[in-house]
C-alpha positions as CSV (number, residue, x, y, z in Angstrom):
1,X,-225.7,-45.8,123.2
2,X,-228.0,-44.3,120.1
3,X,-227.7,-40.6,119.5
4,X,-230.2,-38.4,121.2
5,X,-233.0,-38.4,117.7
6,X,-233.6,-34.6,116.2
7,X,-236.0,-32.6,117.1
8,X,-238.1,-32.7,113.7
9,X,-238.1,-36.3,113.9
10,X,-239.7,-36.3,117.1
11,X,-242.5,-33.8,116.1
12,X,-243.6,-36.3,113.2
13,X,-243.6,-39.4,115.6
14,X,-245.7,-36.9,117.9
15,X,-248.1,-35.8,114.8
16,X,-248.7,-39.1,114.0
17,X,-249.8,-40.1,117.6
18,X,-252.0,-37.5,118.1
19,X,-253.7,-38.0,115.0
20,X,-253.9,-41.6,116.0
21,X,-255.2,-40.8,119.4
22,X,-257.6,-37.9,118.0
23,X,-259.3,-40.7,116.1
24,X,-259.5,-43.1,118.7
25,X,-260.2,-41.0,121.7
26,X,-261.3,-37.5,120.3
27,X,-259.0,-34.0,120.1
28,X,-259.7,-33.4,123.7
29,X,-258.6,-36.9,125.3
30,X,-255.4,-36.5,122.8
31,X,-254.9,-33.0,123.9
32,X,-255.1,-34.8,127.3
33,X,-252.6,-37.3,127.0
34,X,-250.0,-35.0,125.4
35,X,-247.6,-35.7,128.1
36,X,-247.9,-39.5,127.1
37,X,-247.9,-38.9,123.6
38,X,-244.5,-37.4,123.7
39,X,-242.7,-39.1,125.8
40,X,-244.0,-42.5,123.8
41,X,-242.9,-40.5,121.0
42,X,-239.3,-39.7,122.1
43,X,-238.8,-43.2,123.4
44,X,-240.1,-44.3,120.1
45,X,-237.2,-42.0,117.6
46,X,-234.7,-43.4,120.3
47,X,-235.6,-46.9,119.2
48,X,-235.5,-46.5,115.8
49,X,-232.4,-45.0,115.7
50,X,-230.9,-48.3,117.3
51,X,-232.7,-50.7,115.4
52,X,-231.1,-54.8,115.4
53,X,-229.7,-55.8,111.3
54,X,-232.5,-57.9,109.7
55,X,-230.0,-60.7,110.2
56,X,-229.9,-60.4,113.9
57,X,-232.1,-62.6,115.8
58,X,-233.9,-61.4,119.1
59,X,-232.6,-62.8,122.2
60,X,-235.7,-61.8,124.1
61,X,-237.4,-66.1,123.5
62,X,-234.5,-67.6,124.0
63,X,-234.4,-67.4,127.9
């Protein structure tokens, strides 16, 4: 199981979105969706703290 990603890490990935989403949407939609923007945010430092080697191949279209 990946360690729980820092805090400052997290606030980046969340900057980032909400800079994404204030150019797509507008600041108030963003503002809106700040539940969704960090927990998309959180999900996504999780991930990439677990990421597969370069050698690995994905499983996932192999079913």
């Amino acid at each position: 199981m990946p360690e729980s990603p820092s805090s400052i890490e997290t606030k980046r990935i969340i900057g980032s979105l909400k800079d994404q989403a204030s150019g797509l949407w507008g600041p108030q939609r963003a503002t809106e969706l700040r539940l969704a923007i960090e927990s998309t945010a959180a999900n996504i430092a999780i991930l990439r703290k677990d990421l597969p080697s370069l050698a690995e191949e994905p499983g996932f279209y192999l079913q």
